[in-house]
C-alpha positions in Angstrom: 134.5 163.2 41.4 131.5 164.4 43.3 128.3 162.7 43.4 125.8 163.3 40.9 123.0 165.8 40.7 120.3 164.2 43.3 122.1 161.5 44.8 122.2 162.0 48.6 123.1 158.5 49.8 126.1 156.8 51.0 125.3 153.4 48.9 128.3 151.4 47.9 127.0 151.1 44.7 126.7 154.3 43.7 129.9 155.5 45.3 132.3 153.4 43.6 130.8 154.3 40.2 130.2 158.0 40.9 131.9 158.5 44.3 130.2 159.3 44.9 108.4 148.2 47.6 109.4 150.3 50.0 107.1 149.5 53.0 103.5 149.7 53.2 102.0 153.5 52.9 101.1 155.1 55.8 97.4 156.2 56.3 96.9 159.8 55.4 95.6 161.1 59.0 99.2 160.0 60.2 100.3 162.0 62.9 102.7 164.7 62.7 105.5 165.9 65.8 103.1 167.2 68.5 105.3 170.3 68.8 105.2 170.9 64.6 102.0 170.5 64.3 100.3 173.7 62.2 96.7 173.9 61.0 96.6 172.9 57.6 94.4 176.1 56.3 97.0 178.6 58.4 97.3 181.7 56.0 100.3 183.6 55.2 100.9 186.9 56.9 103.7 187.8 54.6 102.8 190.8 52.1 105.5 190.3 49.4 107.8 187.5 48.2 107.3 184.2 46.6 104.8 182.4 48.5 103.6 178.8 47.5 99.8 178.0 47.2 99.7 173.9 47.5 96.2 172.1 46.0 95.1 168.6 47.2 92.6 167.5 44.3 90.2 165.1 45.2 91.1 162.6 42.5 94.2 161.1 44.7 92.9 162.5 48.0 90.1 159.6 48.0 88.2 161.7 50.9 91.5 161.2 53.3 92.9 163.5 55.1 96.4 164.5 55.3 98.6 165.2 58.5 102.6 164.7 56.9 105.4 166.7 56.3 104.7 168.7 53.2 108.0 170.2 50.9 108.0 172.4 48.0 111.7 171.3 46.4 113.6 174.2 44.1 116.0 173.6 41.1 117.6 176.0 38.8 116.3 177.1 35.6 117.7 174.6 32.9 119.3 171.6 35.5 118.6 168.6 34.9 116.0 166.2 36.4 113.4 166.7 39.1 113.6 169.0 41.9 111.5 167.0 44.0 114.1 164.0 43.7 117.0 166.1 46.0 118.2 167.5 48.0 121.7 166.5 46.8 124.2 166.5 49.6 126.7 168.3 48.1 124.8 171.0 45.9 121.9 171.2 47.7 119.1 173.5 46.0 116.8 175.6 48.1 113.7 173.2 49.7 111.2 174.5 52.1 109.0 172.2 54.5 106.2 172.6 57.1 103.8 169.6 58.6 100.3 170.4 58.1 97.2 168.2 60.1 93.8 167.6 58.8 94.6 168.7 54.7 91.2 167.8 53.5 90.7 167.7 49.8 90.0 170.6 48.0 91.7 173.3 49.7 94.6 174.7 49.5 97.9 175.0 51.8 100.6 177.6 51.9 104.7 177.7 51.7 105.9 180.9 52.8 108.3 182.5 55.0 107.3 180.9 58.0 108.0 177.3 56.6 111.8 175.7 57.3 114.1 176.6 54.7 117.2 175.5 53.5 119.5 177.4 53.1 117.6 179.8 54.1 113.9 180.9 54.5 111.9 181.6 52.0 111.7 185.3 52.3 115.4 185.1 51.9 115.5 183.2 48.4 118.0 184.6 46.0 116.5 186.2 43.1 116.9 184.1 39.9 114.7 181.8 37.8 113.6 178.7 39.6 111.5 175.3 38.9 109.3 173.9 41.7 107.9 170.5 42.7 105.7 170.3 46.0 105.8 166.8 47.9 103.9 165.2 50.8 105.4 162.6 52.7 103.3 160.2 53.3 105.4 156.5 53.8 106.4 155.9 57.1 108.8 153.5 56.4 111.0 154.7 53.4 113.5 157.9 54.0 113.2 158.7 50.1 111.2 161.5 49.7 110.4 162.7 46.6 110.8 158.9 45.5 109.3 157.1 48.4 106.3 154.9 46.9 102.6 156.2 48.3 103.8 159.8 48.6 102.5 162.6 46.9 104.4 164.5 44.1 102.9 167.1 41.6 103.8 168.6 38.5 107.1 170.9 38.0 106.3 174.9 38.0 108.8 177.5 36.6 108.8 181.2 38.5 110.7 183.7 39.1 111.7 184.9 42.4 111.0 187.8 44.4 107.3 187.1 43.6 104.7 190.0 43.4 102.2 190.4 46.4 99.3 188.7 46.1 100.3 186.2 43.3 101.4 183.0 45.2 103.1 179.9 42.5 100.6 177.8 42.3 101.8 174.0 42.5 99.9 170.6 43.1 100.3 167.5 44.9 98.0 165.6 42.2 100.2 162.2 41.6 101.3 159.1 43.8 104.8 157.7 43.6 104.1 154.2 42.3 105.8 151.2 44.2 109.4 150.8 42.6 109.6 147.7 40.2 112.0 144.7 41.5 112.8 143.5 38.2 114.3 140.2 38.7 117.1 138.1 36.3 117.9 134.8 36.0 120.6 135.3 38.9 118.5 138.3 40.8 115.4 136.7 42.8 113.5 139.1 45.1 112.7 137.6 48.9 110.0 139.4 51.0 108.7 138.0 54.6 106.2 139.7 57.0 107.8 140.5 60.2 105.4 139.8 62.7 107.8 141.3 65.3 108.1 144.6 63.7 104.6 144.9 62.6 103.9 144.4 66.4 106.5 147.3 67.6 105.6 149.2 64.9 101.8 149.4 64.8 101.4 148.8 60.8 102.7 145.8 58.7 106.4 145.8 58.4 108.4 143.6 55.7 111.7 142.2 55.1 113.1 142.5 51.7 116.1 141.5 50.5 117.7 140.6 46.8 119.2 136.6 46.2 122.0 136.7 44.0 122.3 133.0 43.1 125.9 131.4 42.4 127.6 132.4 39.3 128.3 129.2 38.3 126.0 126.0 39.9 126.9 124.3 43.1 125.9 120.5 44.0 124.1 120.7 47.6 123.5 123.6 50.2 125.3 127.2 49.3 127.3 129.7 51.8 125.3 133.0 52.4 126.8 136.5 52.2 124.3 139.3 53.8 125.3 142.1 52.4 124.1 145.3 53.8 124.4 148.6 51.4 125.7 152.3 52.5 122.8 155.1 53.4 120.1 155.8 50.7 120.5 152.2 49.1 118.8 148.8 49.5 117.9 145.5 48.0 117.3 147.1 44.6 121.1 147.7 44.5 121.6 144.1 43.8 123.0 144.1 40.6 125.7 146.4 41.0 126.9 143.6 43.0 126.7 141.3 39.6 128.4 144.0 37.2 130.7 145.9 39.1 134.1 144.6 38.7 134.6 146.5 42.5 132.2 144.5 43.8 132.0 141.1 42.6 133.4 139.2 45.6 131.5 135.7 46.7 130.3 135.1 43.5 130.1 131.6 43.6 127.9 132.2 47.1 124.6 133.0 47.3 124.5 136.6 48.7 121.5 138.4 49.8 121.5 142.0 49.5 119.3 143.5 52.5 117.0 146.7 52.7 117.5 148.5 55.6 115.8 151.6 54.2 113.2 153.0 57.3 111.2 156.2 58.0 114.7 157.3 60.2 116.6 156.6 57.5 118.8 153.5 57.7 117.9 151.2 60.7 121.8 149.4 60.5 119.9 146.0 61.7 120.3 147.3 65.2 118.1 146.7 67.9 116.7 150.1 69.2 114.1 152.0 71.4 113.2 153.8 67.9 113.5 151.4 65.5 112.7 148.3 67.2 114.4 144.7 67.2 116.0 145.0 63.8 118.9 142.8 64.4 116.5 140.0 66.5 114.1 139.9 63.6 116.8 139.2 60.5 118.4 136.6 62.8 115.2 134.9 64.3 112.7 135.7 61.0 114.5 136.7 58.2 117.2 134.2 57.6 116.0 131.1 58.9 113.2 131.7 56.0 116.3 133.0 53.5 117.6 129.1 54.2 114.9 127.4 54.0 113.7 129.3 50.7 116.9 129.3 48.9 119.3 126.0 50.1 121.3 127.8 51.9 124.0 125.8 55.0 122.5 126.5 58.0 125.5 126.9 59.9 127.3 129.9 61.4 130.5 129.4 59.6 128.6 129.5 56.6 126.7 132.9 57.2 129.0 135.7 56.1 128.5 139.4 56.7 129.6 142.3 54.5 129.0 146.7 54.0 129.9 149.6 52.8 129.9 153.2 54.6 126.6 152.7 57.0 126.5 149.1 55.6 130.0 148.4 56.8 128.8 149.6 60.7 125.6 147.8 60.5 127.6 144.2 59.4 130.2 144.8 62.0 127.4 145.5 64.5 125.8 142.3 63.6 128.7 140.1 64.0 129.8 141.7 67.3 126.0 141.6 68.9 126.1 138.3 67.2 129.0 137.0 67.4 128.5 132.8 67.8 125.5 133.2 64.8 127.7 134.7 62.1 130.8 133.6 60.8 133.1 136.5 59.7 132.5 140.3 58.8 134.5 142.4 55.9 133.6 145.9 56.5 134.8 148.4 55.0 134.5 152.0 55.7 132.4 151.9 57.9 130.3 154.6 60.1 132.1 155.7 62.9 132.9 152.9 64.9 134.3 154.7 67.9 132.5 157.7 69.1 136.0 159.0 70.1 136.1 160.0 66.5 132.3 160.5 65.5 134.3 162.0 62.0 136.7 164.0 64.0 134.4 164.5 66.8 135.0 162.6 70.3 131.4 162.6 71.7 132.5 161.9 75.3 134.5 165.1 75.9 133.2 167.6 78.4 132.1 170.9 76.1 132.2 169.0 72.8 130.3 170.7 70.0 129.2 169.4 66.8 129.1 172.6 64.6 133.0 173.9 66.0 135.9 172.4 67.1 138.1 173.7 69.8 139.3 176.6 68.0 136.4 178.1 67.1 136.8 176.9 63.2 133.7 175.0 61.3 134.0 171.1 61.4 133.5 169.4 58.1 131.9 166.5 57.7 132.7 165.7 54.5 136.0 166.4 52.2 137.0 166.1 48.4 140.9 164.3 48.6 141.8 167.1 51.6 139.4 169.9 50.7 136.4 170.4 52.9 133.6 170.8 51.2 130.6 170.0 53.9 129.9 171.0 56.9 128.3 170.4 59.9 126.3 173.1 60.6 124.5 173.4 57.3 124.8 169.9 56.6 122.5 169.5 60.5 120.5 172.4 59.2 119.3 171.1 56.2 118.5 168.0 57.6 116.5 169.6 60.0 114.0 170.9 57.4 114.3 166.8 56.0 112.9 165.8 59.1 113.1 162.6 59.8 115.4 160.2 57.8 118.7 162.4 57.0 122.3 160.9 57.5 122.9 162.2 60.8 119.5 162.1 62.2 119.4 158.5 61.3 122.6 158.2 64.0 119.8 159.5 66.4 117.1 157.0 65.7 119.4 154.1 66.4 121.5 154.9 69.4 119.3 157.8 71.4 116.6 157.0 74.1 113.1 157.7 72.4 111.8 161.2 73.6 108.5 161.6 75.6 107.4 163.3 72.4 108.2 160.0 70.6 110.8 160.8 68.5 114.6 160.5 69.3 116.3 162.4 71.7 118.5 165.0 70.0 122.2 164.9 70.7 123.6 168.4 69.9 121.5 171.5 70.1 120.6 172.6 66.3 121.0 176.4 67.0 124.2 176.4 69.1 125.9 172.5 68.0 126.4 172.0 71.7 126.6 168.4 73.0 124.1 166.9 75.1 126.6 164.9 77.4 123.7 162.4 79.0 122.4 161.3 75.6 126.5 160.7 74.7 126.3 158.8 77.3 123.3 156.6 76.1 125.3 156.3 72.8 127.8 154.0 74.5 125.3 150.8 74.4 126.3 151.4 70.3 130.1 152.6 70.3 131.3 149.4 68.8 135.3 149.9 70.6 133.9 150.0 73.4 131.5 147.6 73.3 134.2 145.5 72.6 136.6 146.7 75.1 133.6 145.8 77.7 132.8 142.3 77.2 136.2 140.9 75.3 136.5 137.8 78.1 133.2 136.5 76.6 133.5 137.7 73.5 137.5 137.0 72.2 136.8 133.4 71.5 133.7 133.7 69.6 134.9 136.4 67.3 138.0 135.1 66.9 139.4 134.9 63.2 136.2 136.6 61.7 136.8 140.6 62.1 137.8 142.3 59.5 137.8 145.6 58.5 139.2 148.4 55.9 139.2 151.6 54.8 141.1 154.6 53.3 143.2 156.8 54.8 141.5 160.1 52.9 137.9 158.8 53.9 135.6 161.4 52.1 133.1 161.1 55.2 136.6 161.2 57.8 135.7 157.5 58.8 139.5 156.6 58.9 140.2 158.4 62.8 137.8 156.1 64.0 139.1 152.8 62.9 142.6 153.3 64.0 141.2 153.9 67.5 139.5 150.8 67.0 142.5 149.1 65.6 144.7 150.1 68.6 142.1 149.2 70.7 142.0 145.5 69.4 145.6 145.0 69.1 146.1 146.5 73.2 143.6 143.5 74.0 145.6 141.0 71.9 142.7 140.7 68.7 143.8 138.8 65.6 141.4 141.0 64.0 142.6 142.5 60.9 142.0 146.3 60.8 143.7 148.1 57.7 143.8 151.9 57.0 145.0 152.0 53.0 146.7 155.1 51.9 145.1 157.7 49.7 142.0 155.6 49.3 138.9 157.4 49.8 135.0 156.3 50.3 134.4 156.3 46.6 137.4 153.6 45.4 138.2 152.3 48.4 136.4 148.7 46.6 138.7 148.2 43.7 139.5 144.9 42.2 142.7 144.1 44.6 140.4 144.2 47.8 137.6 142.8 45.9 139.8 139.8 45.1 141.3 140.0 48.5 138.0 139.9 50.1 137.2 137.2 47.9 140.0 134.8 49.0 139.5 135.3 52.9 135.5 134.4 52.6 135.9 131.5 50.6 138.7 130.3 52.9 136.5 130.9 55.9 133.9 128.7 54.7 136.3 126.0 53.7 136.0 124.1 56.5 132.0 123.7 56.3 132.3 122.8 52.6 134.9 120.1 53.0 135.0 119.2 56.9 137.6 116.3 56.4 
């Protein structure tokens, strides 16, 4: 199956049904990339076309000013839902953005040729019947777009493309994206925290969030914790997938706290990094000392369990690796690339590398249906590139690249050519968890001892499977009891059926045996 119309996120949840709020709202006069930066009342030079005409009315404007990314998203004639809710990764309609600086209410902006397009420019758009919805991204700290709560959205316009000279489609930006209801349960409870060490690095109030499920059935005294962390495009509100999928109903009779890890760069992995700040520090030294305080939970290592899927299953292995004496067992499962040998079929580190070909010249996928390709590289960089900040590979950048002196991060592969940048490779070692482990196993082999464990399927949809046999060999060359599994024909989507899910279960409750019954 392929994911559904709109869906561009890697969240466990969603996968193993369909295979496949948010922080606080940035102030309007944010500033855009200093080398993106376009006036805001810039007219179009192009004589024929479609061209987009964008209003700002004054009833949401509130006499701010605007400096954000603005889109105008495209669907066909007759699809279903709303355009401004994709792109979806694998049938991506046509978007367009541009930033704009100083949008004061009242006047108007355009979309035309000169904006980014995907999959092409504007002046390129095939001719056919469209509808289009214009967004401004406005929240900082969310990678939804058309979704993100505080951004602007307006009202869907049909047209009809090439568009005459002269007669731009005129669409709005006159509604805010409300903050997303957490709508708790009798077993669902919603946790939120200031972080007053993210707030600092970041400049603005930062949160944690996370959802408690409570024990299926009562315990007497103090409960085991599961942190859960969900794949790319999901986050706390995913939490009851967790009750009512049969896939993913392991440690029910724990308390498990499903963490956000939504940001502006899209998903910040609870890694600590130049871009994102001390992620990891503040869930450790904020976020769950409050969690066991608030919700009786053991506060005890071998009672603080770690699990994720897909991004998820990276950012819990990275936690109990940079972590290792604090948590007390990881099950991952496909996880991101865990050695950048294999970055999904790419190995980082050798000399002329390219992201967009491999060594013949043919187009890298990134992403397969059972053995088909069916993304790839090239267009899947290039449309994140007109995203901006917070796409799937992008979000790679945010967390293991030196920030730029423009203050973004630095780019790893050109986005014209795909060639590698070898130096910021390099920098991505600090996060290549092999290798990590490779360099520190003396101090590290008898803290992490009994609690790796990771799996995944041998036709990974996202090619995640090359990397963990590298990391398998490389744990069994330096004499790991880790348990590494690579399960035939399993791809991203099923990989969580009810054998592992019952497997998984069995190996976290006997983990925290000994805390619970220390005779």
């Amino acid at each position: 199956m392929m994911r559904p119309p709109n869906v561009r996120r890697k969240d466990p949840a969603v996968l193993s049904l369909a295979l496949l709020v948010c922080g606080p709202v940035a102030v309007l006069a944010q500033q855009a990339p200093a080398n993106q930066e376009r006036p805001a009342a810039a007219t179009s030079e192009v004589a024929h076309g479609t061209v987009f005409e964008i209003a700002y009315p004054e009833k949401v404007a509130d006499g701010r000013t605007i400096t954000a990314r603005v889109y105008v998203m495209l669907a066909a004639e007759g699809s279903p839902g709303e355009p401004r809710m994709g792109p979806n990764w694998f049938r991506p309609q046509p978007f367009f953005g541009r930033d704009v600086r100083d949008w004061k209410p009242g006047e108007t902006i355009r979309v035309d040729a000169k904006a980014d397009g995907f999959p092409e420019t504007l002046d390129k758009l095939a001719a056919g019947s469209y509808r289009a919805q214009a967004v401004v991204r406005l929240n900082l700290d969310t990678a939804k777009i058309g979704d993100g709560a505080g951004n602007l959205y307006g009202p869907i316009v049909a047209f009809t493309a090439p568009g005459k000279a002269g007669e731009p489609v005129k669409l709005a930006v006159d509604q805010v994206v409300p903050p997303r209801e957490f709508k708790e349960t009798e077993r669902i409870k919603y946790a939120e925290l200031p972080s007053p060490m993210l707030s600092e690095f970041h400049g603005r109030p930062i949160k944690h969030r996370a959802a408690v499920i409570l024990p299926k059935r009562p315990r007497e005294g103090k409960s085991p914790a599961i942190y859960i962390i969900t794949g790319f495009g999901g986050d706390h509100h995913s939490a009851p997938r967790y009750v009512d999928s049969p896939g993913m109903q392991f440690g029910d009779d724990f308390t498990r706290m499903v963490l956000d890890a939504d940001c502006g760069t899209g998903h910040h992995v609870f890694a600590d990094s130049a871009n994102n700040g001390p992620r990891g520090r503040a869930l450790v030294e904020e976020f769950i000392p409050y969690l066991e305080k608030t919700y009786d939970l053991i506060p005890d290592p071998r009672a603080r369990l770690l699990n994720g899927h897909s991004s998820g299953g990276w950012s819990s292995l990275w936690l109990q690796v940079s972590q290792p004496e604090f948590f007390g067992g990881v099950w991952s499962t496909s996880p991101d690339p865990v050695d950048f040998r294999d970055f999904q079929q790419i190995d980082l580190y050798a000399p002329g590398e390219n992201m967009f070909r491999d060594g013949k010249g043919e187009r890298r996928p990134i992403a397969r249906m059972g053995t088909k390709p069916v993304l790839f590289y090239d267009k899947f960089s290039q449309m994140e590139d007109v995203i901006g900040l917070g796409g799937q590979l992008g979000s790679f950048e945010a967390v293991f690249s030196p920030k730029g002196a423009d203050g973004l991060p630095i780019k790893l592969w050109d986005r014209k050519t795909g060639v590698i940048d070898p130096a910021v490779a390099k920098a991505w070692e600090a996060y290549d968890i092999r290798l990590v482990l490779e360099r520190n196993w003396p101090e590290l082999a008898p803290k992490l001892a009994g609690k790796l464990h990771v799996v995944t399927g041998s036709l990974d949809t996202f090619y995640l499977e090359g990397a963990v046999e590298k990391l398998k060999a490389a744990l069994e060359k330096l004499q790991s009891d880790a348990v590494v599994e690579i399960i035939p024909d399993k791809d991203h989507g099923n990989i969580l059926d009810r054998s592992l899910t019952s497997r998984i279960d069995r190996e976290m409750k006997a983990a925290v045996a000994p805390v619970l019954d220390p005779r």
